[in-house]
C-alpha positions in Angstrom: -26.2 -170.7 2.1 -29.6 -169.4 2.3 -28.0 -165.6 1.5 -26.7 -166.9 -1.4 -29.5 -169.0 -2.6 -31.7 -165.8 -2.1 -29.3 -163.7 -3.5 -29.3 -165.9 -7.0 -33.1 -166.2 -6.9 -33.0 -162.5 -6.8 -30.6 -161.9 -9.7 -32.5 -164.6 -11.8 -36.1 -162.7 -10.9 -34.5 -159.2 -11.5 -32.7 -160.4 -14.8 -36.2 -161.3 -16.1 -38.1 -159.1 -15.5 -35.8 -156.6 -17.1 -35.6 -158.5 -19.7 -39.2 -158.7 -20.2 -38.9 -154.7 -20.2 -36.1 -155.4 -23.0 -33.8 -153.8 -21.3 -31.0 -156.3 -19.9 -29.1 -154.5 -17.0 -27.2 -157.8 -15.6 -25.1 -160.3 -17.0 -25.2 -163.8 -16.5 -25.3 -164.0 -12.6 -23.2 -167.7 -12.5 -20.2 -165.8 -14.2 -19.5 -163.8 -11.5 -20.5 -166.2 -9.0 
């Protein structure tokens, strides 16, 4: 559970921050998930 939990905390931080660069490499992570 903790993998996981780290692994969407991960995917949420790296989503922002690219999106704060404006450049959007992942999708939604909870659609694969």
């Amino acid at each position: 559970m903790l993998d996981l939990s780290h692994a969407v905390a991960i995917f949420a931080w790296a989503n922002r921050l690219m999106l704060t660069l404006g450049e959007p490499v992942f999708p939604e992570p909870a659609a694969s998930a």
